[in-house]
N, C-alpha and C positions, 0 to 999 in steps of 0.2 A: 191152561186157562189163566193163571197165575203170572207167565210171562207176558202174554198178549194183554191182560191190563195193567204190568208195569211200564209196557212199550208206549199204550195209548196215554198212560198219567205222564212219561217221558216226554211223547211229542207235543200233548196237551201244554208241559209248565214253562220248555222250552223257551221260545219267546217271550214270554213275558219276565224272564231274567236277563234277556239282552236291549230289552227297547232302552233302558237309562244311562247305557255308557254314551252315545249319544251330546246326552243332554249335559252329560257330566263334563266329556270333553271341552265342548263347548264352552259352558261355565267357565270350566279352568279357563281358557284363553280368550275370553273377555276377559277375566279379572285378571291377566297377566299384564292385556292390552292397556289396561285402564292405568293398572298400574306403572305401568313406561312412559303413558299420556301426564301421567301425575305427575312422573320425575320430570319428564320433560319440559311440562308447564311451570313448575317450580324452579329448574334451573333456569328459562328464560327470564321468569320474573324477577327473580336474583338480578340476573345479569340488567333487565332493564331498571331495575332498583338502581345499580351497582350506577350506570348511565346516566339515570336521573339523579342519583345525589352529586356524581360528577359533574353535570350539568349547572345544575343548581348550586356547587361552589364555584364554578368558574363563572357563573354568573355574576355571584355575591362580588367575588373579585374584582369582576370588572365592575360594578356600578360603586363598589369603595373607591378604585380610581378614578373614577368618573368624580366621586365627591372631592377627591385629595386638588383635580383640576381643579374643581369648583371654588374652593376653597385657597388657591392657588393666585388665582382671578383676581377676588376681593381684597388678599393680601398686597397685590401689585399692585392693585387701581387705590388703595388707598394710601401707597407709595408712591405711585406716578410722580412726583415731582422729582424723589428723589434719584429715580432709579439709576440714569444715567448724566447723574451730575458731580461732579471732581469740587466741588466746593466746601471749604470749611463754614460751620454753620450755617447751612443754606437760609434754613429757616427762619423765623424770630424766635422761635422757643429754643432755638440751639441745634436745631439736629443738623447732621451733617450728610451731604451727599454719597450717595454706596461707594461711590469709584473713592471719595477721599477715603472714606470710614474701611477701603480696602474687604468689601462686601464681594465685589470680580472679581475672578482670577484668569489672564487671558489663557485659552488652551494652550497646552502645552504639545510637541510633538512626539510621537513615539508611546503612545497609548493605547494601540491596539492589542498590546498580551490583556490590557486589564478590558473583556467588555463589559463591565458595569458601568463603568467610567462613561458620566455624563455626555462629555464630549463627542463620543462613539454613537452617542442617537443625533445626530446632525444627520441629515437623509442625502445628503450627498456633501464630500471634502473637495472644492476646486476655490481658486484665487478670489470668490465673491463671497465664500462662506466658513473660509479656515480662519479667520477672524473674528473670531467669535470668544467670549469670555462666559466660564462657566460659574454658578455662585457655591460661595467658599467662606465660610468664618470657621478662625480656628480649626481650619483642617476637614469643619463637617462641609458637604453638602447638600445639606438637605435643608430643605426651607422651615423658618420657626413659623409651622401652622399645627395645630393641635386638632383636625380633623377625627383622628382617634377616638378621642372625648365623648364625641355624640354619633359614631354609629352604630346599626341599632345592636348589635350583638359585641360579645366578649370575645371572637376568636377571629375576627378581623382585624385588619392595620395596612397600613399605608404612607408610602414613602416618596415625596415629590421632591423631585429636581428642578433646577431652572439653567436655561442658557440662555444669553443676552447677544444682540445683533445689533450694534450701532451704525444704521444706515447714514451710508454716505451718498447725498444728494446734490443733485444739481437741476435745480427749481424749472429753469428754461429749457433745459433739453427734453425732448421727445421720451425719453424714458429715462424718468429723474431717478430713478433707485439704481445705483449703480453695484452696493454689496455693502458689504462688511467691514467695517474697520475699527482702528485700535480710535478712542476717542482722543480726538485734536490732532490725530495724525493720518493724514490724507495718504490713501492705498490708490486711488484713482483721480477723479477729478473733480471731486466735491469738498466739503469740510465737514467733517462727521462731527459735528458740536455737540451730540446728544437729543437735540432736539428730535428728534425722528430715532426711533429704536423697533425693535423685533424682538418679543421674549417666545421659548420654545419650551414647552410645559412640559416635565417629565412623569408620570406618576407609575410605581406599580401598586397596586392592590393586593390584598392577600388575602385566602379567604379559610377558616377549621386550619387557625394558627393557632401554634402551644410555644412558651416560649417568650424570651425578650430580645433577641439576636433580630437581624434582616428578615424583609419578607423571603427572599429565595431561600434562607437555611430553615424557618419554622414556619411553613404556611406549606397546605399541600394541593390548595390551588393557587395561581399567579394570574393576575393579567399586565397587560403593560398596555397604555397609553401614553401618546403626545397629542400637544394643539401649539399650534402659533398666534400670539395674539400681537398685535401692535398697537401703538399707541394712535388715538384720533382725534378732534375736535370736532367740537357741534356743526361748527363750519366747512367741514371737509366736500360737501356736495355745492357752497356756493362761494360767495365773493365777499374778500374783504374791502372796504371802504379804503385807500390810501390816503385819505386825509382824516386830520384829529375830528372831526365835529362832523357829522349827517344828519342831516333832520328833513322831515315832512312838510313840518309849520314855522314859523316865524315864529322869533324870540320876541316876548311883552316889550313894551316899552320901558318898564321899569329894572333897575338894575343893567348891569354888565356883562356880555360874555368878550370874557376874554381869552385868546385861542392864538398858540406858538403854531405855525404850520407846519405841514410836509414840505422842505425845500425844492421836493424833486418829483411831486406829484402830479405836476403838467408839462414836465419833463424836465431837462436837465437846468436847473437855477428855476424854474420858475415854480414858486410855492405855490399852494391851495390852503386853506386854512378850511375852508365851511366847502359842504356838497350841499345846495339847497335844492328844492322841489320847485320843477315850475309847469309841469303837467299838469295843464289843465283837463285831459283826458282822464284822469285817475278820477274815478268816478265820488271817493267820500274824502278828497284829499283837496288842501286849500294852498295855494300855490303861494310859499313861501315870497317875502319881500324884504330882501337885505336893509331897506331904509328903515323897515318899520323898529329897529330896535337900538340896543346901541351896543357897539362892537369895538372893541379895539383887539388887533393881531398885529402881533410886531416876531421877529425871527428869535431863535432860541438864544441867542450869545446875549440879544439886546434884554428878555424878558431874564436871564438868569443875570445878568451885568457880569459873566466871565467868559473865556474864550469857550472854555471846557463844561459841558455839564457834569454834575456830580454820577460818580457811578452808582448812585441808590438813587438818583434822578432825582429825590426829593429837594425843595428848596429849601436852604438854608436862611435866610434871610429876606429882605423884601425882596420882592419878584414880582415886575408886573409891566404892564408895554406905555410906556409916555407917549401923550402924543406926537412928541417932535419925532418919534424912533419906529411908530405905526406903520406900516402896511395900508390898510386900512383903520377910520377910525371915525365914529359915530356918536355926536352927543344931541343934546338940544342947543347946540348953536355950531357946531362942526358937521359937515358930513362928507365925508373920504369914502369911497368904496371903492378898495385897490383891486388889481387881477384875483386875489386871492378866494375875493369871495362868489361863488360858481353857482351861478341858476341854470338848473338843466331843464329842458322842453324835455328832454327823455329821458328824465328820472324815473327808476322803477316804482309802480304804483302798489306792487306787493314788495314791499322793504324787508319784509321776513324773510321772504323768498331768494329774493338778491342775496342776504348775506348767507341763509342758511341751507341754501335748495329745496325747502320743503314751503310748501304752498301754506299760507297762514290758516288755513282752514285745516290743516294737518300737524296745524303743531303742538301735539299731543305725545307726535314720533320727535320732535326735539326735545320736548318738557320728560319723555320717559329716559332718554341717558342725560337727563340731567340730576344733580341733588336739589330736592327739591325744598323749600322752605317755607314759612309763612311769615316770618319777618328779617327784618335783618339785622336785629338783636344780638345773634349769634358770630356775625364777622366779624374777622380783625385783622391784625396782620400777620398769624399766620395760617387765615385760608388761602385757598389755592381749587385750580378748575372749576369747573360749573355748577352756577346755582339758579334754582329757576327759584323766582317769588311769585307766591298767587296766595290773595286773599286782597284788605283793605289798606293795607300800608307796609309798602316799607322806607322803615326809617332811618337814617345814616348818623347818629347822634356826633354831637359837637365833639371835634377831637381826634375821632376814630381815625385807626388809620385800616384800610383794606387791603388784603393782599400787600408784594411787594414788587420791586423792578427783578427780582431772581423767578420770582414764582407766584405768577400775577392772576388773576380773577375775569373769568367770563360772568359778569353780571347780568341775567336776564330778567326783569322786572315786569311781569305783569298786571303788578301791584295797580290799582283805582291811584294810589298815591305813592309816587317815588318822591323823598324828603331827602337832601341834603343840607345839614345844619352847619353852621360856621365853624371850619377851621379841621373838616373832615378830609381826608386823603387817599383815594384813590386807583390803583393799580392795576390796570387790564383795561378790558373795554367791558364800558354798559350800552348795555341794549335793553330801552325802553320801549316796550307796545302795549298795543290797545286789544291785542287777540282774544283776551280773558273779560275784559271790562273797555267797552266803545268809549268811555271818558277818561283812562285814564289818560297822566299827567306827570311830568316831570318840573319836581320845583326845588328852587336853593334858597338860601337863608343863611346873608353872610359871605364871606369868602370859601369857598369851598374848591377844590383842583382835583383834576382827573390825571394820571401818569399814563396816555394811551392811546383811547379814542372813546368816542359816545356818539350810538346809532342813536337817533331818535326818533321811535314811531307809534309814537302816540303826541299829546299836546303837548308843546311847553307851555309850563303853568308861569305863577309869580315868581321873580325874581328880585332878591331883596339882597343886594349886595353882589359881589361878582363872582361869575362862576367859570373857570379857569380849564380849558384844558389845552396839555402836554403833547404834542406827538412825539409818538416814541414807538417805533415801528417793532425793534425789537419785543418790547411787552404786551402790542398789540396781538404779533404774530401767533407768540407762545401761547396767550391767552384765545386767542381762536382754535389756535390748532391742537391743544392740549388738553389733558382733564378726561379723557375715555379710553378705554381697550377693546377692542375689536377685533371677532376671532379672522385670519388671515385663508382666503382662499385656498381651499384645497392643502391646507395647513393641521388636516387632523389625520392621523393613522393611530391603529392597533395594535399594531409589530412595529418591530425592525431590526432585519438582519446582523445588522453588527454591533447591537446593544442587547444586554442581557441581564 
């Protein structure tokens, strides 16, 4: 009896000691699972950590060189005059042009062991672009910009290059940009004067740098950029005037204007001295009247009394057109009106337009790459490129001289009152309009001479003494066409293979 109830308590406990291995098993290998899930999600995050901070320096990198460009930019354009000019002190305060002051250095060949070497990011080497000069002082080249200073962390830095391309041009041909050349020494069939250049922006950025050495030995992200920029003028989309004097309205009665012509601006010997308005379609415009005012223009040899004009163009002594020696020539008891002086039936009725290509209702897009001012207090002779005036005057006080015949001034005056006082000088062309204020005015007081040319599109005002301008194509040219930089088509990359 004794066995048959240990058998029955046997088959009775049985079971219930085996239901929890089961569960147990189990257990274990969820928490084995979970734990593989753990490692495994840990080492991803790691790794996309590892991705992301990678990320986020090569980031940083690049948007430091992105700044070193930027900064690159401002340096050049507030250089523009000098950049590709060989002259000893260009300026009036003395400075002297990069090519004298030995700022270029032309590439050299056999540079490919080094690729850091500036020269090696030229995007392609053939007979339009191995002409090139890279910047060099004292052995460095790296440009004195101090971008460093203000970015926003301590273990970034950045390192800009420049190369220079002095286009050689030929104005009349179908496709005036011919290449690259050594400056004053023609490669092709233009004259590479400087005048027209191409700079090629080198930057690397560096980003979790330790260290005072290069960015490629202490930074452990790098990026590398270039841009090309070129030099522009406000006028680059329209037309220059080839004669000294354009105007809308008729000169007052009162006072002189007296005006050297373009000799070869109605073709070959035959001068133009004045473009006047005689479109009577121009809906707010008053069709100019050569008689109504008084004029004397007489040729440059007669108005300078030498054969030669001076190479600072400025007069030395009296300068001015006699009647006997006139062109043309206008008083209250004379009246000459030579060829020189030109009323057009289809003179353009937006004057802004004509010279600058942008529609006077838009010129907001000229007034923004211009420097902009509110009087003209501030000029002398040694500014240079573009200034736009807005507000109620500006004034040119007695004396002054503006700009010079090296490095000459686009004056855009939207001033209510443009004031020239006696014995004021100068250099570039002014452009007067009404676009900011429907009255303004241009007025002289005195002897006053322009070295260039003068659009005028607004009114002329009173004239109280005579007011003198120069043509001088050269000054006009540079003065239009200069003073901005502008990034070059399809002129920006990330890379490039043979620079490092």
């Amino acid at each position: 009896m004794n066995k048959a109830i240990l058998r029955i308590q046997t088959i009775a406990n049985t079971p219930f000691r085996q239901r929890g291995m089961l569960t147990t098993f189990t257990g274990v290998m969820i928490l084995v699972l979970l734990t593989l899930m753990m490692f495994f999600a840990i080492r991803v995050g790691v790794f996309e950590q590892r991705v992301s901070a990678n990320d986020s320096r090569q980031k940083l990198a690049f948007h430091t060189a992105e700044s070193g460009i930027a900064y690159a930019k401002e340096f050049f354009l507030a250089n523009s005059v000098l950049i590709a000019s060989n002259e000893e002190a260009f300026l009036a305060d003395g400075s002297d042009g990069w090519f004298f002051s030995g700022r270029w250095t032309l590439c050299p060949a056999g540079i490919d062991a080094d690729k850091s070497h500036p020269c090696n990011a030229r995007s392609v080497i053939n007979p339009q672009t191995e002409k090139m000069y890279f910047y060099n002082v004292d052995e460095n080249s790296f440009l004195p910009i101090q971008p460093n200073n203000v970015l926003p962390g301590d273990t970034e830095k950045v390192e800009v290059q420049a190369l220079l391309c002095v286009l050689e041009m030929v104005n009349d041909d179908e496709i005036p940009v011919k290449g690259c050349s050594e400056l004053g020494v023609p490669q092709f069939a233009g004259d590479p004067s400087g005048n027209y250049f191409m700079l090629t922006i080198l930057a690397r950025g560096g980003a979790d740098c330790v260290g005072n050495d290069s960015v490629k030995e202490d930074c452990n992200a790098m990026a590398m950029i270039s841009e090309q920029v070129s030099n522009f003028g406000a006028t680059g989309g329209g037309n220059s005037p080839q004669v000294p004097l354009t105007t809308k309205t008729s000169f007052p009665p009162s006072g002189t204007a007296e005006v050297v012509p373009n000799p070869n601006a109605g073709g070959v010997g035959v001068p133009v001295s004045v473009w006047m308005n005689d479109n009577d379609s121009c809906a707010n415009g008053v069709a100019a009247d050569p008689s109504s005012g008084s004029w004397a223009t007489c040729e440059m040899h007669e108005w300078y009394g030498v054969d030669k004009k001076p190479d600072d163009m400025a007069c030395s002594g009296l300068c001015v057109c006699t009647e006997a020696e006139s062109i043309s020539f206008t008083d209250a008891n004379t009246n000459i009106l030579g060829i020189d002086l030109v009323t057009d039936e289809d003179f353009p009725c937006d004057l802004f337009q004509f010279y600058f290509g942008v529609p006077s209702t838009n010129y907001e897009v000229v007034k923004s790459t211009s420097q902009i001012i509110t009087d003209c207090d501030s000029l002398d002779e040694n500014s240079f490129g573009v200034y736009w005036v807005t507000g109620s005057d500006c004034r040119v006080n007695a004396n002054t001289v503006i700009g010079s015949a090296k490095s000459p001034v686009l004056l855009i005056s939207a001033a209510t009152t443009t004031t020239f006082s006696g014995g004021a000088k100068f250099f570039g062309v002014l452009f007067v309009t009404d676009v900011e204020d429907p009255d303004a005015e241009l007025v002289s007081i005195g002897t006053n001479t322009v070295y260039g040319s003068v659009i005028n599109d607004a009114t002329l005002g009173a004239y109280n003494g005579t007011f003198q301008v120069v043509w001088a194509e050269d000054v006009s040219e540079k003065a239009g066409n200069g003073g901005g930089l502008g990034n070059v088509l399809g002129g920006w990359s990330d890379f490039h293979q043979d620079w490092e």
